[in-house]
N, C-alpha and C positions, 0 to 999 in steps of 0.2 A: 302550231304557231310558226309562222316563217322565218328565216334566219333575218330577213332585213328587218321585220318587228321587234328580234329579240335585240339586234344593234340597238335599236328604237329607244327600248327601255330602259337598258344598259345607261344612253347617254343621256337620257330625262332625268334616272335616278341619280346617277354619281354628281349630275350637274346642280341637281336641286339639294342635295345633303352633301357634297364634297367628301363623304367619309364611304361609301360602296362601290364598288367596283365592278363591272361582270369581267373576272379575268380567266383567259383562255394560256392554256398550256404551249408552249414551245412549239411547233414545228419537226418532227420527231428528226428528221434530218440539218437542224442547226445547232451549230456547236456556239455559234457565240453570234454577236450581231454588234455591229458601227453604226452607230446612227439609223436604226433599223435594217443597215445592209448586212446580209446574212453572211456567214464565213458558214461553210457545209460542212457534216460529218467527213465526207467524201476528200474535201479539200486538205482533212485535215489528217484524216489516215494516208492521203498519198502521199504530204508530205511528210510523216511520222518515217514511212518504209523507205525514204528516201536516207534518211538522216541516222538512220538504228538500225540493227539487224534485226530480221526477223525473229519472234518472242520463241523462247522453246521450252520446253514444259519445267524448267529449272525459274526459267523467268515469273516473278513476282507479280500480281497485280497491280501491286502498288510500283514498282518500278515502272512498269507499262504507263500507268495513270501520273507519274512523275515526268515522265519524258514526253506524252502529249501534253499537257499542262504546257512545258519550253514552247513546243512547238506551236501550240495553239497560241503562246504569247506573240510570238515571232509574226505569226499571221493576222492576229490584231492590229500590233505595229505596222506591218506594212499597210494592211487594207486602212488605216487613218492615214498615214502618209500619201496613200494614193488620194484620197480625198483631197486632203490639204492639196496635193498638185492640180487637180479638178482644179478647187475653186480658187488657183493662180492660172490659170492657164497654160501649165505647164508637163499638158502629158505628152508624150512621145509619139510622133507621128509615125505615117506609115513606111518610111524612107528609113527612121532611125529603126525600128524593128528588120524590117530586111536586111538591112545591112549587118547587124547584131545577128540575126538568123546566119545568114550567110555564112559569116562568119565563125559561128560554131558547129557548122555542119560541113565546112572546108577540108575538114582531116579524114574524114571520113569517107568511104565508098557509099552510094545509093544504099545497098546492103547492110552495111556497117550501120550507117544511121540508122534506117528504120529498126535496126536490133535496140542501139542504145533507147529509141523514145521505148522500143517493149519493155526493156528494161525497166525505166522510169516509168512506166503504166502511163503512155502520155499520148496524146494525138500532137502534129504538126498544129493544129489550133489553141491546143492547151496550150503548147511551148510558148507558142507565140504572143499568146496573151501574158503569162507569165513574164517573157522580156519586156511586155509595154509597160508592164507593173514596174517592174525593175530598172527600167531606163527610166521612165516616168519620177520613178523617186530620188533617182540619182540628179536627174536637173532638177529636180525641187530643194536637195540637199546643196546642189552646187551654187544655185541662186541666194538659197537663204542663209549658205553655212561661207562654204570656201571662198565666195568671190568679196568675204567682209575679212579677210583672213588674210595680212600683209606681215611676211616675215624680212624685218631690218635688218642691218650688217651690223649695227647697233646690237642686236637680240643676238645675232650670233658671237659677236666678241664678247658679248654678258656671260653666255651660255659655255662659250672656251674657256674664260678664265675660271670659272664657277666648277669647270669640269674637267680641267685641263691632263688630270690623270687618264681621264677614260681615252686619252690620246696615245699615253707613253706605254708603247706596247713591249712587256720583258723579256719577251721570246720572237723571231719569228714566224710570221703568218701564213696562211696557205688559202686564197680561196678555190674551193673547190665544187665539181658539181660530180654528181652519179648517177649510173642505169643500175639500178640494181632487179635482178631475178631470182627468184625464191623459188623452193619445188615443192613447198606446202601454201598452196593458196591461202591468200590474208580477205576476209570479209570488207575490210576497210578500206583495200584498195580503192583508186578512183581514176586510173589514167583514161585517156580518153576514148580508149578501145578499148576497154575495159576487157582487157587483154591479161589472162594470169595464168605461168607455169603450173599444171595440176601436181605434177611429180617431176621426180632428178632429169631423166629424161629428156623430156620437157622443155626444162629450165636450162639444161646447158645448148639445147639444138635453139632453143629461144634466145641467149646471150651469145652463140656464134652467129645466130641470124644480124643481131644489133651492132657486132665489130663488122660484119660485112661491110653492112648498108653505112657505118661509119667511115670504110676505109674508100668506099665508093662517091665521099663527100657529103652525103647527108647531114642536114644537122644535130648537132647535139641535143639541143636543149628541147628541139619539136619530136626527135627519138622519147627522150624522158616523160614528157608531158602524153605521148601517144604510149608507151610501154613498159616502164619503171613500175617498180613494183613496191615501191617505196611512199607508201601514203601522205607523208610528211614534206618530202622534196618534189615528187614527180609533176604537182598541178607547177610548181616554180622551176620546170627544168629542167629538175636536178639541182637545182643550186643550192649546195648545203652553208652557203655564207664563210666564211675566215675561221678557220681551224688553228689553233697555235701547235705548233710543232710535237711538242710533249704531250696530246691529245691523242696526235696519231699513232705515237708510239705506245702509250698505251691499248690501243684497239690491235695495233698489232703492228711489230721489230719490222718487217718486211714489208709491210703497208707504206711505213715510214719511209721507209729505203727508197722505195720504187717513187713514190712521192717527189721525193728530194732529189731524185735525180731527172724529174719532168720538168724542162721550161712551160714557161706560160704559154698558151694554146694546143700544147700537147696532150693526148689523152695514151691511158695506160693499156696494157692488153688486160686481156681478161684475168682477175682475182677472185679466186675460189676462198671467200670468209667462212665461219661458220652458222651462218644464215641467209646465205648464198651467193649466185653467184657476181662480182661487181665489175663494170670499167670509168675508171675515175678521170675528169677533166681536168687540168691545172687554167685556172681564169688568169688569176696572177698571185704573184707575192709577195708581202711585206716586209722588212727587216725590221729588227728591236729598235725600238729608242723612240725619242718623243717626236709624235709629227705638228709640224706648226699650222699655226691658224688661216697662213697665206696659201697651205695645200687646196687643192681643190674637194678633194677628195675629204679634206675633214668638213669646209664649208656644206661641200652636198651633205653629209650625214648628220651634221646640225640641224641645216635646213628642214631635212625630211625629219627629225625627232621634233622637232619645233611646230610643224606642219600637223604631223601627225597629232600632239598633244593638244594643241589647241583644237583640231578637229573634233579628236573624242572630247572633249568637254564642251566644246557647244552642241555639238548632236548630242549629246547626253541632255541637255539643259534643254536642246530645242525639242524634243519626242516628248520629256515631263511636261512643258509647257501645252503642245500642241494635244496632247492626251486629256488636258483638264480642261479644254474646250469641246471634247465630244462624250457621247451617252457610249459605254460601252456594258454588255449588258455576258458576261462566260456560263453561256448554260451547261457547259462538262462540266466546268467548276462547280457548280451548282448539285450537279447529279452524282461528284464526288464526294462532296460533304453528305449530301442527303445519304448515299447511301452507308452512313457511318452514322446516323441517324441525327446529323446539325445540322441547324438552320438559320440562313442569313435574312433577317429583317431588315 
């Protein structure tokens, strides 16, 4: 019998009784499907090794299967956001990807890059598909989330008096940023050259490399971002945010010293901690006491907590909403229960 006969029967039978089915198996290479669009095995182990370190024989099957599950959530979410931009006419043309391309291939030598895409297991046309995905969703967000989203002077003298302590600071403040070099490579690093001291060595010919190129005007914060080794601050800089004075002295007496005695846009010589080696920026400083509401500096950081809350809670409300309008269908998920021997009707 031919396959177009067996279609044939298939929809004579189910359509004449509504209770039979002729149902066919998965696609062995999908992990999940939107609206019939498939999300791949493939798409979804590259982005697994992107986000985790590779499994080592201590690692858990079920951890492994915990942490694609996130992932494969993540890729849900997006591939229905991309849709939803589809069908506003809101995906990212060819101008906003080169640019964004550009962009993030700018720090880098010819060399350098094509290392980072091996890195990532990626071609120049993955990438780039990936930013249209990406920008494609951000103007779908900005259309339907931020541009309904007006923060009042109202909201913000609500938000000052309601919060007025989180103003009156006890101690003075320090904000600060850092390069930091380690001579035990961190898996978790991320700068942008993906640059890490293997040993002491290393790390200290790598930390006089970075006061050179400092004293020679380069900037700070694109140094950090391209070789900090600090996972947390490096993608921001270095920008470790406002330190209160008594922080520093706890991490260390002569951290404190050297700190306090740095005006704002000075940076320190090189510090040898005991997780290696650091040179610290001074951005600027605060004094104790209570700052008023006619600062700018508190209005910005109203603004931007105000901003930011109302954001996460309408993207929170808008991805529920827009999720209950589509078929989404997790065959891992499926093939995780099954293989525990449950089954979802």
């Amino acid at each position: 019998m031919t396959p177009s006969r067996v279609l044939v029967i298939c929809f004579l039978v189910s359509g004449a009784l509504g209770l039979v089915t002729c149902k066919k198996s998965p696609p062995a290479d999908v992990a999940a499907t939107v609206n019939n669009r498939a999300i791949t095995y493939q798409e979804l182990d590259k982005l697994y090794r992107t986000r985790f370190a590779q499994p080592t024989d201590q690692t858990s099957d079920d951890l492994v299967s915990i942490n694609k599950l996130e992932v494969l959530r993540v890729l849900i979410d997006k591939e229905i956001m991309l849709q939803r931009a589809e069908k506003l006419g809101l995906m990212a043309v060819d101008a906003d990807v080169e640019a964004e391309f550009n962009k993030l291939k700018a720090p880098y030598t010819q060399e350098e890059f094509q290392k980072q895409l091996d890195n990532w297991k990626m071609t120049v046309e993955e990438l780039k598909a990936n930013l249209r995905r990406d920008l494609s969703i951000q103007k779908l967000l900005n259309k339907e989330i931020t541009s309904h989203i007006a923060i009042t002077d109202k909201d913000i003298a609500d938000f000052y008096s309601a919060n007025k302590d989180r103003f009156n600071f006890a101690e003075p403040r320090v904000h600060l940023a850092q390069l930091l070099v380690t001579a035990h490579p961190d898996p978790n690093v991320r700068n942008l050259k993906n640059d890490k001291a293997q040993n002491e060595q290393q790390a200290r010919q790598k930390i006089q490399m970075l006061e050179a190129r400092l004293k020679q005007g380069e900037d700070f914060a694109m140094l950090a971002q391209n070789y900090s080794e600090d996972p947390d601050s490096a993608p921001n800089g270095g920008d470790l945010g406002f330190l209160p004075e008594s922080a520093l002295e706890k991490a260390n007496v002569e951290l404190r010293k050297m700190v306090m005695q740095l005006q704002p846009g000075q940076i320190s010589p090189i510090i040898r901690t005991g997780d290696g080696y650091r040179i610290l920026k001074v951005i600027s400083k605060e004094p104790a006491g209570q700052r008023d509401l006619n600062d700018p500096r508190v209005q910005q950081d109203i603004r931007e907590t105000l901003m930011a809350r109302k954001e996460g809670l309408l993207q929170a409300a808008y991805y529920d909403a827009v999720r209950s309008q589509v078929k989404v269908v997790n065959y891992y998920a499926m093939s995780v229960l099954s293989k525990r021997g449950i089954s979802v009707k």
